[in-house]
N, C-alpha and C positions, 0 to 999 in steps of 0.2 A: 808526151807532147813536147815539141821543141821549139821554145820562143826567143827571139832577138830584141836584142836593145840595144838601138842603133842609134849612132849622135855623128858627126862630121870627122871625126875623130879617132873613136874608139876606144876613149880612155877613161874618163872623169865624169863627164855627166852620164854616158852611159851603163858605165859603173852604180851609181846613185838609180837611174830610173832598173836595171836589173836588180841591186837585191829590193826596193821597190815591189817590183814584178814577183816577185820568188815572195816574198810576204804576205801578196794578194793569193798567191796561185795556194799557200798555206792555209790560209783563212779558211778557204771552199776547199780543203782538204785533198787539192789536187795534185798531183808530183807533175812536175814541168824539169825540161832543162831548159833552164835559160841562158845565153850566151852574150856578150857584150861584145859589139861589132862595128866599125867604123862603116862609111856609105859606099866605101869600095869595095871592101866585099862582101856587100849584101849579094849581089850576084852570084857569089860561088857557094853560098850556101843552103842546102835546104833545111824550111822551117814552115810548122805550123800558123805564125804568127808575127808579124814582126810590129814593135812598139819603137816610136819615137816622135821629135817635133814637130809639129803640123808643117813647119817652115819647109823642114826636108823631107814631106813624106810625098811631093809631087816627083820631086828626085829619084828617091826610089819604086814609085810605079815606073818612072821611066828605065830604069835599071832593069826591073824583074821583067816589064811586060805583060803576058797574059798569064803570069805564073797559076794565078787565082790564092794566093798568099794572101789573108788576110791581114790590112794594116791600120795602126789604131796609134792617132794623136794624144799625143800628150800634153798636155801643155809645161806643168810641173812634177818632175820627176819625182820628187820624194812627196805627193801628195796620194796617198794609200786609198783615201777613198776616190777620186780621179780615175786610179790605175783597175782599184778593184770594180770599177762599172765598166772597166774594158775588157779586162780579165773577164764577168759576169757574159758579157755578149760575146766573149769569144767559144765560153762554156757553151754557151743556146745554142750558139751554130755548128758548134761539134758533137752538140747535144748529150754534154755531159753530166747539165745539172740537173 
């Protein structure tokens, strides 16, 4: 499975909410790649899932389109249990768990 963590940027908070993510995706015993990625090229990339701020996740539906890329707010990045209820439903829907 290959998930993003996308911040405005690409550097520091996104940074923080991926290894975050890779912690959660550890807990439920799942191997992920996860990649840290600024809001411009989320476009060029494909992924299972992409994780970031609710602020900018309007942004990038409008970037992807009808990708069908599932995406999931975060509020606080280094909040584990936060990330790992998104990681959980992103499990149900690929129907991992």
């Amino acid at each position: 499975m290959k998930v993003l963590a996308v911040c405005g940027f690409g550097v520091g908070s996104s940074m923080i909410l991926k290894m975050t993510i890779e912690k959660a995706f550890r807990e439920f015993g799942v191997e992920a790649k996860v990649i840290n990625s600024d809001i411009s090229d989320v476009s060029g990339q494909k992924a299972d899932a992409i994780f970031s701020s609710p602020d900018i996740i309007g942004d990038i539906e409008r970037r992807l389109g009808s990708s069908g890329v599932k995406l999931y707010g975060i509020k606080k990045y280094s909040d584990v249990e936060e990330v790992k209820a998104s990681v959980e439903k992103l499990l149900e829907a690929k129907d991992m768990k």
